[in-house]
N, C-alpha and C positions, 0 to 999 in steps of 0.2 A: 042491227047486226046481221038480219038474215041477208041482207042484199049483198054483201060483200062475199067476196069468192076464200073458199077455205084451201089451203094447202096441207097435199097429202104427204106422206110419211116420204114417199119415194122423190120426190120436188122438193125437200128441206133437204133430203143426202145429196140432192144432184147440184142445189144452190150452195151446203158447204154450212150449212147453220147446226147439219147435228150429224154426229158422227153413225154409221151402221154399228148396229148391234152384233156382238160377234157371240152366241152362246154355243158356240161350236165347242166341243169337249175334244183335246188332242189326244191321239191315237198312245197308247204305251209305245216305248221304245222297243224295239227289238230286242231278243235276247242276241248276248253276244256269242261271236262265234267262236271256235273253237281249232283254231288254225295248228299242224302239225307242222313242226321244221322239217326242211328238207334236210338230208346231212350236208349239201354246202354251205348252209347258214350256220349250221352248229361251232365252225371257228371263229365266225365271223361275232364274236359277244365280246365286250370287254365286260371287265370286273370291278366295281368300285365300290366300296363299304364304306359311305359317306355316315357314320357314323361318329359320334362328338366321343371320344375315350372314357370310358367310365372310371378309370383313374386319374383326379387331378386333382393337384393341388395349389390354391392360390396362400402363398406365405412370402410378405412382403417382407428379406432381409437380407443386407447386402452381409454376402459369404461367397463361401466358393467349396469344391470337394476337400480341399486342404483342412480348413479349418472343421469341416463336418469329419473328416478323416482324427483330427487331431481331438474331436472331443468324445467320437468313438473308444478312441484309444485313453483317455480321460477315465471314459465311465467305467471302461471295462479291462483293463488292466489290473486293477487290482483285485478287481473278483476271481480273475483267472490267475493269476499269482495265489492267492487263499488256495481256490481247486486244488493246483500243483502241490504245493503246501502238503495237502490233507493226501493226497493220494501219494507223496510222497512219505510221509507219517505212516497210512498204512501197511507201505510198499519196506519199511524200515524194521514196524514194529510185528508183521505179522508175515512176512516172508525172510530174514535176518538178510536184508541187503544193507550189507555196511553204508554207513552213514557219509564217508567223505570218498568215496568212488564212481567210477565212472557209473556204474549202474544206477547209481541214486541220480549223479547228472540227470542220465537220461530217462528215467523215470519222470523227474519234477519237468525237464524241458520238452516232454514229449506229451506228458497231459497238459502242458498248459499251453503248448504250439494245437492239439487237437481242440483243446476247446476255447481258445482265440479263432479257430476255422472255423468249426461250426457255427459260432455267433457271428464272424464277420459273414459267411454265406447267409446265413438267416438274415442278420442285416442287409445285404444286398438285393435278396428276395423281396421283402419287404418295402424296400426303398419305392420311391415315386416311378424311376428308372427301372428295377426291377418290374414293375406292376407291367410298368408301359411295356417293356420288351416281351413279358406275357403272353400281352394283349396283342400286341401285334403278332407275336408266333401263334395263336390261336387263330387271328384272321387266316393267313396266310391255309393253316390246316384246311379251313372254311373252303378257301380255293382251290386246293390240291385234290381235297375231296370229291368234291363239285366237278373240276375236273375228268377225274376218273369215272366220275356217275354217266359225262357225257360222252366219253369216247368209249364206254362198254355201252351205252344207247346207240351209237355210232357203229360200232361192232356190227350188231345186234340187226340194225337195218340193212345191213351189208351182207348179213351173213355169213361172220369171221365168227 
């Protein structure tokens, strides 16, 4: 075995039998910098709130507003009749508004028109469409805001 010629480290990388060792450690990246807009770039942004709505709902069933409409009215109808009812009751026995006059009409049709409103609004509110119309007039704030922030920064460099 002595006779035979030995190859060194640097003749095995240049023949292609072993690869160079790489133990070189790379450098940390730069910190990043910190660039200020000029105010001609400040128009130049658009705005997009890709965001998925945190109001949804998945409810598989064929309808439509009609019949959601019709069982609003269903549920809450006669609660609101009772209401009128009672504050018509009150409105008879504790203030002496005669019982078959206009006054009592509008008494009974006037709490039970007020609070058919409040509940249909509250229902409205509420609703999935409600939520989302929210949620969107909330973005939109987001923007307006945002806005304002950057044309008094704009000001500001201008010296307005």
């Amino acid at each position: 075995m002595s006779d035979k010629k030995k190859v060194t480290y640097d003749e095995q990388i240049d023949m292609g039998l072993i690869r160079p060792r790489n133990n070189m450690v790379k450098a940390a990246p730069a910190a990043p910098t910190v660039r200020r807009m000029p105010p001609a770039e400040l128009n130049a942004v658009s705005h997009v709130i890709d965001v998925q709505p945190n109001a949804t709902h998945h409810v598989e069933m064929k309808t439509s507003a009609v019949d959601r409409s019709k069982g609003f009215l269903i549920a809450t109808v006669p609660l609101f009749g009772a209401f009128a009812l009672g504050v018509l009751l009150i409105a008879i026995f504790s203030f002496d508004v005669p019982i078959l006059s206009l006054a009592a009409f509008l008494v009974f049709w006037l709490s039970f028109v007020a609070a058919w409103l409040l509940a249909y609004l509250w229902t409205i509110i509420v609703s999935a469409e409600g939520i989302s119309m929210f949620e969107a007039w909330s973005k939109w704030g987001v923007i307006k805001r945002e806005q304002k922030e950057r044309w008094n920064y704009y000001k500001k460099l201008n010296g307005e």
